[in-house]
N, C-alpha and C positions, 0 to 999 in steps of 0.2 A: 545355593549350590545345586547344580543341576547333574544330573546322572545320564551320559551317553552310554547306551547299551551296545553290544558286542554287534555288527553292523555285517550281513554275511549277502551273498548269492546278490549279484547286480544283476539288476532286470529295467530292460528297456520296454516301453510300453508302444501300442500304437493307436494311435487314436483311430476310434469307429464310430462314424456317425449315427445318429438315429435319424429317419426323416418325419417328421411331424406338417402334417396335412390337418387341420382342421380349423374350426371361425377363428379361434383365438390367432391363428397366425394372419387373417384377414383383418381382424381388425385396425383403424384409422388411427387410435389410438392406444397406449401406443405403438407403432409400427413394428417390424421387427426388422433390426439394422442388424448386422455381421459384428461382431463382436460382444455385443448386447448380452446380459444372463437370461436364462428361462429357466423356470422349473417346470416341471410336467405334471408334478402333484397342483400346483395352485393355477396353474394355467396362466400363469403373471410373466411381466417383461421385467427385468432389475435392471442396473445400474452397466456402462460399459465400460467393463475394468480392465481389458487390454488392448493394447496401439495395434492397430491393424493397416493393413495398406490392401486396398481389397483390387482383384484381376478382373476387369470386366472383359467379358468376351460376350464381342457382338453378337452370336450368332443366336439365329431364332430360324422356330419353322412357322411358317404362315401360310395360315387356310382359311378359306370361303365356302360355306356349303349353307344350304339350303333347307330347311325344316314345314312341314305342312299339314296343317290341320284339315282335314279334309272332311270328316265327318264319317268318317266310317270308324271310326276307334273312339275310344274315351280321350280326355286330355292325356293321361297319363301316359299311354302306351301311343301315341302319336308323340310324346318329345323322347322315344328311348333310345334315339339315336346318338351325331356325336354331342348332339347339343347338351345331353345332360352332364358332361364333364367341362360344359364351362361356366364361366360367371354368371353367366346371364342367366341361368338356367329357370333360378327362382323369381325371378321378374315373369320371366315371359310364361312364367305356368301358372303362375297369379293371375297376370294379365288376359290371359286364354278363359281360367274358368269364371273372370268375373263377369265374361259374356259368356260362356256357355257350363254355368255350376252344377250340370248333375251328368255323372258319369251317365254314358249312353246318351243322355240327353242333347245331339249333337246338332238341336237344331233349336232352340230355347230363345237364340237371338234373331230378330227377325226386323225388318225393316220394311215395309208396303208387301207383306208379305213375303220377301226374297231371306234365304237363309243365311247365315254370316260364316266365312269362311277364311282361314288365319294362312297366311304364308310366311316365315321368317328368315330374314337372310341374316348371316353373322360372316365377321370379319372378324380373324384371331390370330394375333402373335403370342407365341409362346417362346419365352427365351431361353436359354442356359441357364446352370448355376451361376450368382456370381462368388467368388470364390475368395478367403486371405489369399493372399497372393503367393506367402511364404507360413507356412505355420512355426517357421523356428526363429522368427524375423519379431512373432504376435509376440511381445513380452508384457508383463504388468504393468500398471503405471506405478509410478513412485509409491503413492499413499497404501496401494492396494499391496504393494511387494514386502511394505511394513507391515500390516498387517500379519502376513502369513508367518512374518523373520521372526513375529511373537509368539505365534503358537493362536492367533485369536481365528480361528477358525468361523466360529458360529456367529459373529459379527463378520466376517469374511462372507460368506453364503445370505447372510441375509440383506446384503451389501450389492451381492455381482450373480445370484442365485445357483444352483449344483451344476449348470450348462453354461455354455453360451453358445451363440449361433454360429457355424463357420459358411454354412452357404442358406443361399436364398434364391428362390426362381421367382420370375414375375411373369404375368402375363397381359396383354392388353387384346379390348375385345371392342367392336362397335355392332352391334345388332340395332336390326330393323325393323320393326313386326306392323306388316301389311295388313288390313282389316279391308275386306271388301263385301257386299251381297253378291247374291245371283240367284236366278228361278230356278236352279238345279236343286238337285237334294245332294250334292257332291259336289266338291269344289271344281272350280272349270279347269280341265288342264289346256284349255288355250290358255286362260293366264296366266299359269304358272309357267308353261315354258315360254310366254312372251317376258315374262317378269326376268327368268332366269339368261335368255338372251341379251338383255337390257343390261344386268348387274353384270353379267362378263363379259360387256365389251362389243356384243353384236347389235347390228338393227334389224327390227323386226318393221311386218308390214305396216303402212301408214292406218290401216285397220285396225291391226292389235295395239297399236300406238295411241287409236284414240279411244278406243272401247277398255283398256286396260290401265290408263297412266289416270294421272294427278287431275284431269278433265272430269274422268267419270265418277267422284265424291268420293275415291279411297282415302281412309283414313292410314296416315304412315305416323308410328311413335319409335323414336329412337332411343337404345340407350346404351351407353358408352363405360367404361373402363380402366384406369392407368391411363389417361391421356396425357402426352405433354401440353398442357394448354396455351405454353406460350406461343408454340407452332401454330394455333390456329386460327384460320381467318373467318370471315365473314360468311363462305357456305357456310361455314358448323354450324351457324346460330340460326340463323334464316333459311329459308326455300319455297318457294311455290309450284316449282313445277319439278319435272324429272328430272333436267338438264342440273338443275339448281342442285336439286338432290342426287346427283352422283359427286358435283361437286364437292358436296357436305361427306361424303366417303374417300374421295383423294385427299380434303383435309384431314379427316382421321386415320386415313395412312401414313401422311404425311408425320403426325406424330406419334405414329408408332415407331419412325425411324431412331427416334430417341433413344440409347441402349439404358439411359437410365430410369427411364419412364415404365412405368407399370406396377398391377397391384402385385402385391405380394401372394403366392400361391401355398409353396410351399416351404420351407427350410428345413436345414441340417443342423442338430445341435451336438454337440460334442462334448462330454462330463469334463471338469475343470481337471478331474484327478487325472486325467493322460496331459494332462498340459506338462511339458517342461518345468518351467518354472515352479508350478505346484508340488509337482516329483520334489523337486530338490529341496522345498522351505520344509515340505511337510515331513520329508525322507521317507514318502512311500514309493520310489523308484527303487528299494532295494528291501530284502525281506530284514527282521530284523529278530533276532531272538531277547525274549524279557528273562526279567529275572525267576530262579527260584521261589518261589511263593505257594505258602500252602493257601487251603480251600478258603479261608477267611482273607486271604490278600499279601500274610505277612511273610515278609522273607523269613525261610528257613533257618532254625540255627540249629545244632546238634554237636555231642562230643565227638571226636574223631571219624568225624564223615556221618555219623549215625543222628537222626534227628531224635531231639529232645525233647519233651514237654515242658521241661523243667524251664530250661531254656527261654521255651516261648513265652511261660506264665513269664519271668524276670522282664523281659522286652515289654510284654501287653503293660505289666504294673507301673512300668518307667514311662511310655510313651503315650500311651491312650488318652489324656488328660492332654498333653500337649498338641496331639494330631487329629483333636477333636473326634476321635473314634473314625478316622476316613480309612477303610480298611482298602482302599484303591493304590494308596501312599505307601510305598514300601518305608518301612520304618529304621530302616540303613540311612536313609536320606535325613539332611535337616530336617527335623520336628517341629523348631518352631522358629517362623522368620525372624521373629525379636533374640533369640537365642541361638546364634551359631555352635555354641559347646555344646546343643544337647544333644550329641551322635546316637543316642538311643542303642550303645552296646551293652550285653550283659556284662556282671561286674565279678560272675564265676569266670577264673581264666581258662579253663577250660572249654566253655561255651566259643564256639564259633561260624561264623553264616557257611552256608552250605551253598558250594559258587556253583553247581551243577545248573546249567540253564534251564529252564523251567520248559524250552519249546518252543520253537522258532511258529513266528505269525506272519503269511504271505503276503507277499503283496498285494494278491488277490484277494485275501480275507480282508486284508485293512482297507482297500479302494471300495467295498463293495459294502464295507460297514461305512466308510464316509459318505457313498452316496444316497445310502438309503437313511441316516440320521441327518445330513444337511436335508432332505427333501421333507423331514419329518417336523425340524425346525421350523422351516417357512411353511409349513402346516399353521402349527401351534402360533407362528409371528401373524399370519395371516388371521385367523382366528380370533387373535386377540385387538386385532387392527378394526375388526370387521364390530367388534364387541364396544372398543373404545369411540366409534364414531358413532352408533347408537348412540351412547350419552349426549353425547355434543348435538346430534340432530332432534334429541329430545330436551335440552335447553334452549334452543337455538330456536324450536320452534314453540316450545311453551311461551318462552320471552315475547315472540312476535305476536302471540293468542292473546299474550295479559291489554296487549296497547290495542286492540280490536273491541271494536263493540261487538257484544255478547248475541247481539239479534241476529247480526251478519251472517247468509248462506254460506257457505265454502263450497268448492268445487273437486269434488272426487277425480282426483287426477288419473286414476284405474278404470273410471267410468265418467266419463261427462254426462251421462245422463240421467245422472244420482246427483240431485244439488237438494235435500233436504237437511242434512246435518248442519246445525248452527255453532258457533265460536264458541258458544258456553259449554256446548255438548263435547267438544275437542277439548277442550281445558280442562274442562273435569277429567278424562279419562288420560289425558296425559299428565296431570297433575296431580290429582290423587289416584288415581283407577278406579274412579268409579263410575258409573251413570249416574244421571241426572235424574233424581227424583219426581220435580216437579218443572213444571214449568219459568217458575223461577231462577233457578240452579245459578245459582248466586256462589261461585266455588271461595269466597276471603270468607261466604257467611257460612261455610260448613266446618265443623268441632275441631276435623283433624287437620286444616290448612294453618292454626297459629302453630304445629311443632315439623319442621324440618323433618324429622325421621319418616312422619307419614308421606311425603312426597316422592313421589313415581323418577324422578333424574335422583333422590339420595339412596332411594333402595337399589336403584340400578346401580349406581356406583361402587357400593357396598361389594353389589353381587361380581361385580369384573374387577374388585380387589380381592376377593375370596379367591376366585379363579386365579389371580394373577399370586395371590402368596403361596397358595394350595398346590399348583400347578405348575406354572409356567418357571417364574425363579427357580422352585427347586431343581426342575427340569432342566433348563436351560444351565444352570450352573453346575450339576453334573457334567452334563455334555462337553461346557467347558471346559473341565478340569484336567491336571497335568496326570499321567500314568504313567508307568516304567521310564521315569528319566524323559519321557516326550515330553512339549507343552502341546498342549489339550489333547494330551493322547488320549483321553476316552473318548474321543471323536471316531476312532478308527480301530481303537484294539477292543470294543463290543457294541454290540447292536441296543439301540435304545430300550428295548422289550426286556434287556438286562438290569435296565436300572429302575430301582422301584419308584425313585420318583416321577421316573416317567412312562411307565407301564402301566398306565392307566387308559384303555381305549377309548373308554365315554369323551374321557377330557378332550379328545382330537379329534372329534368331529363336531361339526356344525349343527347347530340348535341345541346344546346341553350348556350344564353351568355348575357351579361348586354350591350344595345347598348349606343351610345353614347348621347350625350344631358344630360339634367338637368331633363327631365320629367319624365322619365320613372319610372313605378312603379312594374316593372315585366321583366324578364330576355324575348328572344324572340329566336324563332331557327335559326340555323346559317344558313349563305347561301350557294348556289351552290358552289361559289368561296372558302368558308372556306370547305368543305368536300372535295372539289377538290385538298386546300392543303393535308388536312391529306392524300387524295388517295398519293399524290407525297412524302410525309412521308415513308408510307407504302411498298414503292415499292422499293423504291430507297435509303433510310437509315436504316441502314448505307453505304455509298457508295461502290459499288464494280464493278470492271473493269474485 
């Protein structure tokens, strides 16, 4: 039996996007598509749990300008132009200081004596949003709309994440970075404005043509962005001369005509709670008043409107034992699912609930607690994700250590220029955690390798089931849980920091763990030794000789 509460004040919501600009939205993998979830806590893409038809609208603005190192500034202050809002940006500031690496030093690279001097042209499309095309049109899909009809919330979010994306900008870019000498101590501006003549279109004298182009040993490095590449021909790949290489720039015009072509720049994500659909499963599209309940959770009872003690002691002695002590559970309600008859009334006829409503809870309070307990979730799911692939990566790689002869170098994947640590030396310390004694370090011939418990994957295992009984379950299953007649209404009518199984700070953040003993009431940071495996993780698995 479930308990609908008194249901008041209709509120329509409107959705407001956020715009999110940083790597995670550059990233190749995975992308960020229109519809897609994101949380903003974990920096992660999830699952895309509603049907979108998305609007593309061709329009783009496109520019061509010009950047130049000349030598009179450091690298830095010579790119602060527009170039540093585009992709390119960090390529080509790389590329500049690894011939000329010390600020001031603007003359470091040199060639028969002649000093080296940078010119960059860039070619940029920047598009619109692309947009859903309809947002009352985007509904759930099937499995995902089940979900919600249950009340499963925190599998809901860890599923399609607290957002999803409703727009996306993309840009596409083609830069060119000129490298030339010359006996000047400053870059020539004959070349630069014969250069610039050349790229938009003019001819310049048969002079500047020969003393400035592809003849006189310039080196030209390109690099590109959001191409459609199936547009491209055979300039893009090859060139020899100038002719060649302008060509190689109308074919990367050419595919920037592609409206679907390009990186991703920036996007607009928008909270699931203004969704439609979500309003209605969840019924936070309307405020809702709960029950009566005093400071322990339980519905009020009292003689003649007046509350009782006596009252409550009768209810707590009946029901406690069947509702497992859940003081969230209003005790009006079934008590226990096997037992439909136990209505948990007092058996004084006098005794009766006090229907005053306890206090209506906004829309705004309940959206604002879902969003900040789903983001909190995929904290603690990520956490434990990040926790459980340690183990696997430390059997995964012990296993491949045992079939390895022991003499065998391994190669420092953090440093290639570290190849002193042998297989034996790896085995031991992901095995048991120890160093190698002697020379020999024989790890089947050391005491503790015949019992299981001493080994480095059974303690770790140990330690992210402590976390996961200590923590996480009880956590997660609060958040869970049904409240005033909702299903998993403690998802929305209180903030995580409310429940003591999950107010525990340590526990949610990265590098701590649940230690051993019986007392502990909070997760604690790991030690030297525990970061020093993961260093030995990091470097050396998976193993390579």
């Amino acid at each position: 039996m479930r308990f609908f509460p008194t249901l008041t004040v209709v509120f329509s919501s409107v959705a407001s996007g956020q715009v999110i600009k940083d790597f995670n939205v550059q990233k190749k993998n995975p992308s960020p598509v229109i519809g897609r979830g994101y949380s903003t806590t974990t920096g992660q893409f999830y699952s895309s749990c509603i049907d979108v038809t998305t609007a593309l609208d061709s329009t783009a603005d496109w520019d061509i300008f010009f950047t130049e190192y000349t030598g009179y500034w450091d690298v830095q202050t010579a790119l602060e132009g527009k170039i540093r809002d585009t992709i390119s940006y960090g390529l080509v500031r790389q590329r500049i200081e690894e011939k000329v690496p010390a600020v001031g030093a603007s003359h470091n690279g040199h060639w028969n004596s002649q000093a080296l001097h940078v010119f960059v042209a860039t070619m940029a499309v920047d598009r619109y949003f692309e947009n859903i095309e309809n947002d009352g049109d985007a509904g759930f899909k099937d499995e995902i709309f089940d979900l919600l009809e249950w009340g499963n919330y925190v599998e809901f979010f860890v599923t399609c994440g607290p957002s999803y994306i409703e727009a996306v900008r993309k840009s596409s870019e083609f830069s060119s970075i000129f490298y030339y000498y010359s006996g000047q101590r400053v870059a020539s501006p004959t070349f630069a404005y014969g250069m610039k003549k050349r790229l938009l279109g003019s001819q310049e004298d048969e002079e500047t043509r020969k003393n400035y182009a592809f003849d006189a040993g310039m080196l030209v490095e390109n690099v590109a962005y959001g191409l459609d590449m199936d547009s491209a021909d055979g300039y893009f790949y090859n060139y020899g001369d100038f002719d060649n290489y302008m060509g190689a720039m109308e074919s990367a015009f050419d595919q920037f005509k592609n409206p679907r072509a390009g990186m991703a720049r920036e996007m607009v994500i928008v909270p699931f709670t203004t969704h439609d659909d979500f309003e209605l499963l969840s019924r936070t599209g309307m405020a809702v008043d709960i029950l009566a309940l005093d400071t322990e959770g339980y519905q009020r009872y009292g003689k003649d409107g007046v509350e009782d003690p006596s009252c409550k002691a009768e209810i707590k002695a009946k029901c406690d034992e069947t509702t497992g002590g859940d003081i969230l559970t209003p005790v009006t309600l079934d008590c226990n699912a096997q037992n439909t008859d136990c209505t948990c009334t007092p058996d004084d006829g006098d005794c009766s609930a006090i229907t005053t409503v306890g206090g209506a809870r906004s829309v705004e309070y309940r959206k604002y607690n879902i969003m900040q307990n789903s983001e909190f979730v995929l904290q603690i799911d990520s956490l434990l994700r990040d926790e459980l692939q340690v183990v696997h990566n430390i059997r995964q790689c012990f296993n491949k250590l045992l079939g390895m002869d022991g003499e065998t170098t391994l190669i420092n994947k953090r440093d290639l220029t570290q190849m002193t640590t042998q297989v034996k030396d790896v085995r031991m310390r992901l095995g048991l955690g120890k160093v190698c004694a002697d020379a020999s370090c024989d790890i089947t011939a050391d005491s503790d390798w015949s019992n299981p418990i001493n080994w480095v994957v059974y303690k770790y295992q140990q330690q992210v089931k402590r976390y996961t009984t200590n923590f996480v379950t009880p956590c997660i299953g609060k958040l869970s849980g049904d409240a005033q007649g909702i299903w998993g209404g403690n998802l929305q009518l209180a903030h995580w920091t409310e429940f003591t199984e999950c107010n525990k700070p340590i526990c949610s953040l990265p590098g701590s763990y649940w230690p051993t003993g019986g007392t502990a009431t909070d997760c604690v940071r790991k030690t030297a030794s525990m970061f020093a495996l993961m260093n030995t993780i990091d470097q050396y698995c998976m193993p390579m000789s």
